[in-house]
LODO-250891 format. One record per residue (C-alpha): residue number from 0; residue in three letters; z, y, x negated. Coordinates in Angstrom, 2 decimals, m for minus. Each point is the difference from the previous one (the first is absolute). Layout:
BEGIN
nr | rest | zz | yy | xx
NUM | ALA | Z | Y | X
...
END
This chain:
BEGIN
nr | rest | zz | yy | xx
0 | UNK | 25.16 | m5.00 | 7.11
1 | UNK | 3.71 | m0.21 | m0.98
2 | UNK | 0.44 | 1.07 | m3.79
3 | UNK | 3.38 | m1.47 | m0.93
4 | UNK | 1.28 | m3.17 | m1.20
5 | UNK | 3.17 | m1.51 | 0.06
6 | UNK | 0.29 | m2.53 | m3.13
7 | UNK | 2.54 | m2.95 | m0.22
8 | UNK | 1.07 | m1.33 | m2.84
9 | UNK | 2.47 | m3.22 | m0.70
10 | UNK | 1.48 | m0.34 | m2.93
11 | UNK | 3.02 | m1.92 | m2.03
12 | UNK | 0.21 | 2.71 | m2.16
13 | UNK | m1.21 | m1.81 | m3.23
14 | UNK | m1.60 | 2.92 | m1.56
15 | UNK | 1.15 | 3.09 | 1.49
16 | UNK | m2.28 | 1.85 | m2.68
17 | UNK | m3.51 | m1.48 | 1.56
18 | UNK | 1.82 | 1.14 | 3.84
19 | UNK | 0.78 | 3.49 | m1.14
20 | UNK | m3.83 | m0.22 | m1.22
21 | UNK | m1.39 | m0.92 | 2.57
22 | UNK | 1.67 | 2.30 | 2.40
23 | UNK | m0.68 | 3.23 | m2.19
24 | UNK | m3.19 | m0.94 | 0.46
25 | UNK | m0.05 | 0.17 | 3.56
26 | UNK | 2.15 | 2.85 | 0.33
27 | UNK | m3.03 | 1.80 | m1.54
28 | UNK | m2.70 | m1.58 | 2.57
29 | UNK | m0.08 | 2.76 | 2.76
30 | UNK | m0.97 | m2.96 | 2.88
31 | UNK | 3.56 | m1.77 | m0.46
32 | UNK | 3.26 | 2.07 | 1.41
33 | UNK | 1.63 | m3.51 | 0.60
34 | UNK | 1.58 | m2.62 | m2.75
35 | UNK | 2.49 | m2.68 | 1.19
36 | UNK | 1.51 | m1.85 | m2.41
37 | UNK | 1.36 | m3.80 | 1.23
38 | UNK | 2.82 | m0.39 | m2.78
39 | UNK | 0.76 | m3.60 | m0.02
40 | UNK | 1.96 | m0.38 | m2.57
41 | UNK | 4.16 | 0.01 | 1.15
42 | UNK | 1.19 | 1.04 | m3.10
43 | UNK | m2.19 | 2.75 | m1.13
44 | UNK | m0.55 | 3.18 | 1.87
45 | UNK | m2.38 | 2.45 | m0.93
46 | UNK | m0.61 | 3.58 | 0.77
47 | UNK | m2.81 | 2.45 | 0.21
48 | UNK | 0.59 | 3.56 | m0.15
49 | UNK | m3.24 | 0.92 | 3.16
50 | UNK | 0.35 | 0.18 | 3.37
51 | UNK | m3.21 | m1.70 | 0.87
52 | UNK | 1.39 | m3.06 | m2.10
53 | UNK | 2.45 | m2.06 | 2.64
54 | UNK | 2.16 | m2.48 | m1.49
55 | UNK | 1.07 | m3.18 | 1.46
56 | UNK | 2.61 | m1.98 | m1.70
57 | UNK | 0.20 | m4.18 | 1.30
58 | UNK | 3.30 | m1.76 | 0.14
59 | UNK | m2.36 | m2.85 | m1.00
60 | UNK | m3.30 | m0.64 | m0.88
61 | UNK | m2.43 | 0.11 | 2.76
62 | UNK | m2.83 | m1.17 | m2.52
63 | UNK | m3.92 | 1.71 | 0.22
64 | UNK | m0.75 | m0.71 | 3.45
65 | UNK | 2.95 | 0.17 | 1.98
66 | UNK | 0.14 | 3.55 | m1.57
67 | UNK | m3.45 | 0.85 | 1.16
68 | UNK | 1.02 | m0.58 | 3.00
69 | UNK | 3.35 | 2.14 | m0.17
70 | UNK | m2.43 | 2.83 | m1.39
71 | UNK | m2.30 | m0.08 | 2.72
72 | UNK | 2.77 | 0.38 | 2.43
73 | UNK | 1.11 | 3.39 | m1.52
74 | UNK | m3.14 | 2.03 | m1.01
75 | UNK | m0.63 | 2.94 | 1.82
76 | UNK | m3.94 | 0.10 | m0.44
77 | UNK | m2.63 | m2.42 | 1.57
78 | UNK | m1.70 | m0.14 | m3.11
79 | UNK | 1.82 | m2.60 | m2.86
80 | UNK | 0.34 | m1.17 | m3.47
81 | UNK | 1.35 | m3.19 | m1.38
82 | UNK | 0.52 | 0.62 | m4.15
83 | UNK | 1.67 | m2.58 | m2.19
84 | UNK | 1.88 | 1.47 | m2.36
85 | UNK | m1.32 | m1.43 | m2.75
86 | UNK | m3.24 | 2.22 | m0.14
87 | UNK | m0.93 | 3.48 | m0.74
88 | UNK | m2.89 | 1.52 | 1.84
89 | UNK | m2.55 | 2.90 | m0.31
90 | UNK | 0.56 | 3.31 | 0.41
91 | UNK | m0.64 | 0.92 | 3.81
92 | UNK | m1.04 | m3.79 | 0.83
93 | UNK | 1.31 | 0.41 | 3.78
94 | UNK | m1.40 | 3.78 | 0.32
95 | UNK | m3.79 | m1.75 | m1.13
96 | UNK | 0.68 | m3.11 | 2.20
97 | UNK | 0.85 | 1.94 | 2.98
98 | UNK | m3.04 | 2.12 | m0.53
99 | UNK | m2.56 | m2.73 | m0.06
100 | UNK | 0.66 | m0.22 | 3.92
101 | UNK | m0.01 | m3.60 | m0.28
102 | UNK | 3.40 | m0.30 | 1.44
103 | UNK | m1.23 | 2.06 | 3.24
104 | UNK | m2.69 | m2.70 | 0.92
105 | UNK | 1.04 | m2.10 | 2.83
106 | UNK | m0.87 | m3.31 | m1.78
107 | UNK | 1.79 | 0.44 | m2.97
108 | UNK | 3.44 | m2.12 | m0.70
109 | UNK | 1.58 | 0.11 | m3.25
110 | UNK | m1.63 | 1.26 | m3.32
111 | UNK | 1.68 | m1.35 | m3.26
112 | UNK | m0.06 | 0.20 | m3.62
113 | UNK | m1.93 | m3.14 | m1.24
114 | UNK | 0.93 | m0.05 | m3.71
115 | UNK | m3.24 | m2.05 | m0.45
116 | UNK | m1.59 | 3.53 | 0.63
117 | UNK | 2.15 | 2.12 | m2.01
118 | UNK | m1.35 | 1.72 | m3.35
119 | UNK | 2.16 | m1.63 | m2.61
120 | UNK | 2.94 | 2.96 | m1.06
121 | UNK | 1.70 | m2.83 | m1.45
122 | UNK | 3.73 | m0.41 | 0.11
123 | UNK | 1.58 | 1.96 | m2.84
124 | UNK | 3.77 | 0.55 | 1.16
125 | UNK | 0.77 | 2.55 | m2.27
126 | UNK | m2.97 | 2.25 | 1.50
127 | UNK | 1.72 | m0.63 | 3.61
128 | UNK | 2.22 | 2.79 | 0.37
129 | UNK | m2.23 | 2.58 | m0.48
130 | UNK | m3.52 | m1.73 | 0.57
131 | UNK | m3.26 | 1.95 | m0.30
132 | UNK | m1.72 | m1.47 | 2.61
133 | UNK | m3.19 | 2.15 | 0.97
134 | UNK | m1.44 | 0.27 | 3.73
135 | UNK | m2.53 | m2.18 | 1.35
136 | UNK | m3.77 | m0.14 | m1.60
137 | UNK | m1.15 | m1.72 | 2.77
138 | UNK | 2.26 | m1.11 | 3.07
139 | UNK | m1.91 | m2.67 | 2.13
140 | UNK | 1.27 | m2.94 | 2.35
141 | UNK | m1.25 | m3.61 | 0.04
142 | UNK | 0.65 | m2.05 | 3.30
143 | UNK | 2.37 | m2.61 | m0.36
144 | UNK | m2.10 | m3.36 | 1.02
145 | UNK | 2.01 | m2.97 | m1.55
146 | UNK | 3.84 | 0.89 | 0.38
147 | UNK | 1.11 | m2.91 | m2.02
148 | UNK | m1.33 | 1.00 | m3.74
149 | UNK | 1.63 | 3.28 | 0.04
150 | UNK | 1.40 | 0.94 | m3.31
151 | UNK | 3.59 | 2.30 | 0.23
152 | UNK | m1.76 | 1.65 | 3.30
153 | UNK | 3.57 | 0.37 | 1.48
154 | UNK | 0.75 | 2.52 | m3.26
155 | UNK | m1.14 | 2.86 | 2.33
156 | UNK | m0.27 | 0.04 | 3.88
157 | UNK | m1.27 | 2.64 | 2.09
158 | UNK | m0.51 | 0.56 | 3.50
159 | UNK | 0.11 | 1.45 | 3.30
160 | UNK | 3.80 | m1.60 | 1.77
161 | UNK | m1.58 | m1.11 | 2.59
162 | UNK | m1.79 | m2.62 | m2.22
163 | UNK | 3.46 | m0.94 | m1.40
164 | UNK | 1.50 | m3.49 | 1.47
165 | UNK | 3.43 | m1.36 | m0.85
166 | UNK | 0.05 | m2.50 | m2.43
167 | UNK | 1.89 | m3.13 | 1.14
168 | UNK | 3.66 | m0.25 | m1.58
169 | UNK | m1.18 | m2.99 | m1.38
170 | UNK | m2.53 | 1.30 | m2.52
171 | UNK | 2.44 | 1.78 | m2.52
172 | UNK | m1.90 | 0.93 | m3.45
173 | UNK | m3.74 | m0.64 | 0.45
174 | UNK | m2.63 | m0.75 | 2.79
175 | UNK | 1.17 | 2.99 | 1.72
176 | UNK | m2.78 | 1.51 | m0.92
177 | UNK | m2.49 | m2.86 | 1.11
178 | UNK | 1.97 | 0.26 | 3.31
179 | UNK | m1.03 | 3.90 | 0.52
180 | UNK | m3.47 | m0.86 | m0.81
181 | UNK | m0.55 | m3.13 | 2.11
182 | UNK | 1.49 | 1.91 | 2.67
183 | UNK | m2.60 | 2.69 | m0.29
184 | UNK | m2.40 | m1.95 | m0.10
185 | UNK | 0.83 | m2.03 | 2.80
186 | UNK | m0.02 | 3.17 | 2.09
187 | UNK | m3.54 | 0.75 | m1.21
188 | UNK | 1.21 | 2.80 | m2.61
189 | UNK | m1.99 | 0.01 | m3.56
190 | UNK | 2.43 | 0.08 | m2.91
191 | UNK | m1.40 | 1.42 | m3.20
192 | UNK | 1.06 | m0.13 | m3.89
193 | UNK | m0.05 | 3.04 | m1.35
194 | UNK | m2.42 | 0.26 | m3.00
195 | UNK | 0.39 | 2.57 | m3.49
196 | UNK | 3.61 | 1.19 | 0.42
197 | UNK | 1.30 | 0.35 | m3.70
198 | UNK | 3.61 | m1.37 | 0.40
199 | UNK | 2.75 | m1.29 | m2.76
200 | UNK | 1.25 | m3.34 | 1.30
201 | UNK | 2.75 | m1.84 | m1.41
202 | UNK | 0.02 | m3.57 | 1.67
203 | UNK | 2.36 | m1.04 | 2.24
204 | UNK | 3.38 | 0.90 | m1.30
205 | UNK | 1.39 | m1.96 | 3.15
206 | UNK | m0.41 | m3.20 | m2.09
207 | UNK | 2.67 | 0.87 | m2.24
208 | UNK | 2.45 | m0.71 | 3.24
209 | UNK | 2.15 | m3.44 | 0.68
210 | UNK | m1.70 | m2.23 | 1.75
211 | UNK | m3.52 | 1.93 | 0.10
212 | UNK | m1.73 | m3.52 | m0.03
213 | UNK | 1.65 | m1.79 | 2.48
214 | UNK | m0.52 | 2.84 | 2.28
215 | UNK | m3.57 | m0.26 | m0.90
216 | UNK | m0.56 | m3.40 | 1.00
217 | UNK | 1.48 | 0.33 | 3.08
218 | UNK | m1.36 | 2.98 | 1.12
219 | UNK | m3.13 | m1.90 | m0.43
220 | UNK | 0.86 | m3.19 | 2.05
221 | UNK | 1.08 | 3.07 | 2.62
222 | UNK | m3.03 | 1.75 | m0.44
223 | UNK | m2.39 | m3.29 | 0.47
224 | UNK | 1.58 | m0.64 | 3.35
225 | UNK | m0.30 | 3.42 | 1.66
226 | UNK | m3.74 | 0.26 | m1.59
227 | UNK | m1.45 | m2.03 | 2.72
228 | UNK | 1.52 | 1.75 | 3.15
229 | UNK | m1.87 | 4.02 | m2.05
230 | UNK | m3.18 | m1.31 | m1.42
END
């Protein structure tokens, strides 16, 4: 069993005070000697003062899923995260995940935070920067069976690379996340939401961008065509 993660994380650098949060809170989780960090916004840069915390500054925005992919392509472990940065997680949430062993079964895809199945921590801002966010009570993991009434599942990804497909160019804010799972699925993997991990979640601060909702819409026209060449 491999026992490090390499964690991605976009961002548009809306609230570097929830980033810096969430990464201190990794740096702390002994499973995780990797953080890349997909800057996509041109005009900001931001710095980290860690060597396991690798910086990529975008002459434009690449948007969520074209980032994924960029992450992917520079990890150095076979084992990966995909974080929003808009959420703060538990304390030593990859070290527990990684010692389930689900990730080492050969039918397992992706595994994913389904908000549905999240304790409620609420979404106090003011408590982000320096959240007390306790460990698991309980970690367990439900199979994914209907794909299409997730709820935020793409918050969190985790998985072994080799269960990591490029998303189209096409799909540039959402569905990525569908697209990982259908392709799992298709190749007989079981995907799984992840059930009981106490995280603080602010939603989507990618909405706040120009032209969020037109991206939206198309990404779902896009998204409805590939569907039926995956499912």
């Amino acid at each position: 069993m491999q026992n490090k993660i390499s964690i991605i994380i976009p961002t548009l650098l809306r609230r570097d005070d929830i980033l810096n949060a969430c990464i201190n809170v990794l740096l702390k989780d002994p499973a995780v000697d990797e953080i890349i960090i997909i800057n996509n916004n041109p005009k900001k840069t931001f710095e980290y003062n860690n060597k396991i915390v690798k910086i990529f500054n975008q002459e434009e925005n690449l948007y969520v899923n074209k980032s994924w992919n960029k992450g992917i392509s520079l990890i150095k472990n076979e084992i990966f995260g995909l974080l929003n940065d808009d959420i703060v997680p538990c304390h030593n949430f990859c070290t527990q995940i990684i010692e389930s062993g689900i990730l080492d079964k050969p039918d397992t895809g992706l595994l994913g935070m389904n908000l549905s199945f999240m304790p409620d921590f609420g979404v106090d801002e003011d408590e982000l920067e320096n959240p007390e966010i306790p460990e698991f009570a309980k970690l367990e993991f439900k199979p994914l069976i209907d794909i299409d009434t997730l709820s935020d599942w793409g918050c969190a990804i985790l998985g072994q690379k080799e269960n990591y497909y490029n998303i189209p160019d096409s799909l540039k804010i959402v569905h990525g996340d569908n697209y990982l799972l259908y392709k799992n699925k298709s190749n007989n993997k079981q995907n799984y939401s992840i059930c009981g991990l106490p995280v603080k979640h602010i939603h989507s601060l990618s909405v706040r961008s120009r032209g969020f909702e037109q991206i939206l819409m198309q990404d779902l026209k896009n998204w409805m065509s590939i569907l039926p060449d995956i499912s």
